[in-house]
C-alpha positions as YAML, in Angstrom:
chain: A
units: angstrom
residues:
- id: 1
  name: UNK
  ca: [-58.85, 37.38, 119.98]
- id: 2
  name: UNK
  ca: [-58.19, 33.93, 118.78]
- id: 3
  name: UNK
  ca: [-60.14, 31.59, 120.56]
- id: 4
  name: UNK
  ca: [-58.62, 27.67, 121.22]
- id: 5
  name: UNK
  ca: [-61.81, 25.70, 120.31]
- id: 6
  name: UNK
  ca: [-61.05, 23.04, 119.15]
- id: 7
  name: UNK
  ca: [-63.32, 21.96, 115.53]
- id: 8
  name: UNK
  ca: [-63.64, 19.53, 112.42]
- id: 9
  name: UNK
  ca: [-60.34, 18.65, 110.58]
- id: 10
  name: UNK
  ca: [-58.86, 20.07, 107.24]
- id: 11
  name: UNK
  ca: [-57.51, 16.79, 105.29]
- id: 12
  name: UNK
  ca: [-56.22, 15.75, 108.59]
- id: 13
  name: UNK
  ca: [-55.10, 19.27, 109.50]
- id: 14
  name: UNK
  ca: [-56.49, 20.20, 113.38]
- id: 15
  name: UNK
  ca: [-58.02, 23.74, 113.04]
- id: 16
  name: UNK
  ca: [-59.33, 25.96, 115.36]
- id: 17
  name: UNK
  ca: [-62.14, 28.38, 114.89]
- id: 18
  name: UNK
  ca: [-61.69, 31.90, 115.93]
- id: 19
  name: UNK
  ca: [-64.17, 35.40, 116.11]
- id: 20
  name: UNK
  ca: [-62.29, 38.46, 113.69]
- id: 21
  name: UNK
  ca: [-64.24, 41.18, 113.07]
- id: 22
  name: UNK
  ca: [-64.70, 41.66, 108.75]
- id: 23
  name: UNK
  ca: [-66.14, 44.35, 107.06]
- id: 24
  name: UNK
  ca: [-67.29, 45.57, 110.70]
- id: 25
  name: UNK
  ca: [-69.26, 42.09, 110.91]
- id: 26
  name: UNK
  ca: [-68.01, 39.81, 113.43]
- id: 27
  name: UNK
  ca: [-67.38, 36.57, 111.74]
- id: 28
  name: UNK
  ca: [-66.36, 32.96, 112.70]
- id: 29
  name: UNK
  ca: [-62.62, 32.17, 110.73]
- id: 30
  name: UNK
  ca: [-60.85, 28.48, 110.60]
- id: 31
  name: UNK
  ca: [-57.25, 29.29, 112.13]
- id: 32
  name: UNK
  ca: [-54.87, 26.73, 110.87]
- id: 33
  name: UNK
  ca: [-51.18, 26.74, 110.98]
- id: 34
  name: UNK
  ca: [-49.45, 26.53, 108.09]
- id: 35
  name: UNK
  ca: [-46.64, 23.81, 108.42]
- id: 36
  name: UNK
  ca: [-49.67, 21.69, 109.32]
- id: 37
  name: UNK
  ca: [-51.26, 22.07, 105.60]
- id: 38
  name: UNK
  ca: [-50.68, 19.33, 103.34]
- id: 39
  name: UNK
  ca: [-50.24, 19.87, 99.68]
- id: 40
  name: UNK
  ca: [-53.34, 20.92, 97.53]
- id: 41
  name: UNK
  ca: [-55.20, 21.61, 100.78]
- id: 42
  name: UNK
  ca: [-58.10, 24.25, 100.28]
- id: 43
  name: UNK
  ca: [-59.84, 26.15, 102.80]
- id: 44
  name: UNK
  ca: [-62.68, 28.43, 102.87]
- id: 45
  name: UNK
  ca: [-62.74, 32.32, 103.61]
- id: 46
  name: UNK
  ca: [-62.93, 33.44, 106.44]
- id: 47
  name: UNK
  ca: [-59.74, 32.03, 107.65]
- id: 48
  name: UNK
  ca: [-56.10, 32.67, 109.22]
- id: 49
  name: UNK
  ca: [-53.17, 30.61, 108.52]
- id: 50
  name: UNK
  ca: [-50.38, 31.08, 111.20]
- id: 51
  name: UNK
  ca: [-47.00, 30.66, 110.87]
- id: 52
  name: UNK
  ca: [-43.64, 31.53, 112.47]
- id: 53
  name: UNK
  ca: [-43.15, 34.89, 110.38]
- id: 54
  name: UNK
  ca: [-46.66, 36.13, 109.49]
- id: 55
  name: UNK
  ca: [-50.50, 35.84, 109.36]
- id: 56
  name: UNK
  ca: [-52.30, 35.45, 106.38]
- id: 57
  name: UNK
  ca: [-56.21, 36.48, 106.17]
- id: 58
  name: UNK
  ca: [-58.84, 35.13, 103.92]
- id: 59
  name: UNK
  ca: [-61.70, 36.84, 103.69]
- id: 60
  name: UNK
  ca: [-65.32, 35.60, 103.12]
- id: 61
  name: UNK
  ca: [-65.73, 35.20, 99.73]
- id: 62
  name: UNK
  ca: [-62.25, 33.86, 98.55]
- id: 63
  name: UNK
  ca: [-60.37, 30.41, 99.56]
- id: 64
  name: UNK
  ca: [-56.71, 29.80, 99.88]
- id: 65
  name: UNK
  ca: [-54.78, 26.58, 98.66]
- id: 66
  name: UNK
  ca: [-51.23, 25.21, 99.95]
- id: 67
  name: UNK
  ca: [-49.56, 24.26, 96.63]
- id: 68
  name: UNK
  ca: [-46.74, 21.58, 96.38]
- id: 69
  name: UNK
  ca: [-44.08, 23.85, 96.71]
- id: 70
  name: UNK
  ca: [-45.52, 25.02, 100.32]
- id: 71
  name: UNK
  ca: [-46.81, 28.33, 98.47]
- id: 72
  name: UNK
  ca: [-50.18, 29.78, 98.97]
- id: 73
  name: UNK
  ca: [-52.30, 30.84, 96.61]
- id: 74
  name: UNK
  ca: [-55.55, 32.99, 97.48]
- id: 75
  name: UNK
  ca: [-58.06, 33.24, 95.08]
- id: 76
  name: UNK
  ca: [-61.96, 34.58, 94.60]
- id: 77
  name: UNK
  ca: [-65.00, 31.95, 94.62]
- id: 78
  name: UNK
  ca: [-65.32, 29.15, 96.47]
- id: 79
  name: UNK
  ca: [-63.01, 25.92, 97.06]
...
């Protein structure tokens, strides 16, 4: 489902963009991987951060930041 193509950078970050399907609306999501994100990095609903041990979605509507301590923190609103 994830689609390689490759698109704009994140604070240096390469993402990719990718078509998930959200509230039965298919949707275009950034796809980064996490151990890529530097610190106090935000990004915009919808999105997918990858890693080694999980997947973690943000939806439309809410934004996700990689804090200092390489913890993520999803919120409401945007970035």
């Amino acid at each position: 489902m994830i689609a390689a193509e490759p698109t704009a950078e994140t604070r240096g970050t390469p993402a990719i963009r990718a078509q998930v399907i959200c509230g039965g609306v298919a949707v275009e999501a950034t796809v980064c991987d996490r151990q890529t994100l530097d610190d106090d990095t935000s990004i915009a609903g919808p999105a997918i951060i990858r890693e080694s041990g999980s997947t973690t979605f943000v939806p439309p509507g809410w934004h996700v930041r990689r804090g200092p301590l390489r913890t993520l923190t999803i919120d409401r609103g945007t970035v």
